[in-house]
N, C-alpha and C positions, 0 to 999 in steps of 0.2 A: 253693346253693339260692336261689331267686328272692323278691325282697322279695315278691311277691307272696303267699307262703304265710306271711311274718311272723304273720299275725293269728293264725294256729293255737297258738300260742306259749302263748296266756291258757288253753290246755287241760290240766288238769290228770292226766297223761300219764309214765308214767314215759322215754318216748322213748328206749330202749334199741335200736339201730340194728341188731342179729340178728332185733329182731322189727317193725322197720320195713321198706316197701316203698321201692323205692331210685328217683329218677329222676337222668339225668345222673350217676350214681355216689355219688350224695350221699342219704341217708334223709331219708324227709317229717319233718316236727316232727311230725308224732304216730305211735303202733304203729299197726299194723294193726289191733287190737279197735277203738282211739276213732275212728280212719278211718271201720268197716263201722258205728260207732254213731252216728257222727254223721250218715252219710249215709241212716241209717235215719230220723234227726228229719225229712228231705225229704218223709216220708208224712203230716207233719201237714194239710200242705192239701188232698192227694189224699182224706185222710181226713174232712176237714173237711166235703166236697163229696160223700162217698157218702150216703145215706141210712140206711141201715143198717149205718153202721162197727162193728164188734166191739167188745162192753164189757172195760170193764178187767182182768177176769179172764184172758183169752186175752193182754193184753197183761203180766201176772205170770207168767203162764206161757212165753210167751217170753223171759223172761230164763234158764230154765232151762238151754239146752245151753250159754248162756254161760259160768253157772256150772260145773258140770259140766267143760266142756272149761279152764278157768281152773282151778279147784280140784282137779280130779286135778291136772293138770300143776304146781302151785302143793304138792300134796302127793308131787310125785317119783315118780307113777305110771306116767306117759306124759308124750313131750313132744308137744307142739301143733306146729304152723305157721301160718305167717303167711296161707295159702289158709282155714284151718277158723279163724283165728284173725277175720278178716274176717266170714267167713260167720254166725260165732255174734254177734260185733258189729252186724251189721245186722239181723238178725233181732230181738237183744235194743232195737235204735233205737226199731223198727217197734214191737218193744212198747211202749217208751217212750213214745212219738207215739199208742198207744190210749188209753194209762192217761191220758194228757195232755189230748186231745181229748174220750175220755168223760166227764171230770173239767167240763170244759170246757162242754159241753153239757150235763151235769145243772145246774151253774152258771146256767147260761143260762137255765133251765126254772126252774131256784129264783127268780132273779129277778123273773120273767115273774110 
């Protein structure tokens, strides 16, 4: 793998390479879930710059099918994949990046 993905390394990540996506033969430093969550933090500025971004509730609530698809599969019910393992990852970012920003902007208003 390319020094270039070193930095991902400081991610706290269990990097187990069945539930990593592979390039050049070799798995990224992180699974799949901190991949789809970290690329979810990307909507902080998108969000930043809406007017009416979503309150932090809706971003609690998208942590849900993360949970959900993590903890069955973590309780032996079903296994996941690294395609839905992504998907619930970014989604749960995206909520991350609400709760973050609405936080952020009531902050902001408090000051004011």
């Amino acid at each position: 793998m390319g020094r270039w993905l070193d930095w991902l390394k400081f991610v706290p990540c269990h990097r187990k390479p069945e539930r990593c996506f592979h390039m050049g033969g070799q798995p990224l430093p992180v699974c799949a879930r901190c991949l789809g969550i970290m690329m979810g933090y990307l909507f902080i500025p998108i969000l930043l710059l809406i007017p009416l971004a979503p309150p932090w509730p809706f971003g609690l609530l998208a942590q849900m099918p993360m949970l959900i698809d993590g903890g069955t599969q973590w309780l032996g019910w079903r296994q996941s994949n690294n395609l839905l393992r992504v998907a619930t990852g970014l989604l749960s970012g995206w909520g991350l990046s609400v709760i973050v920003v609405d936080g952020a902007l009531k902050l902001v208003q408090l000051i004011k």
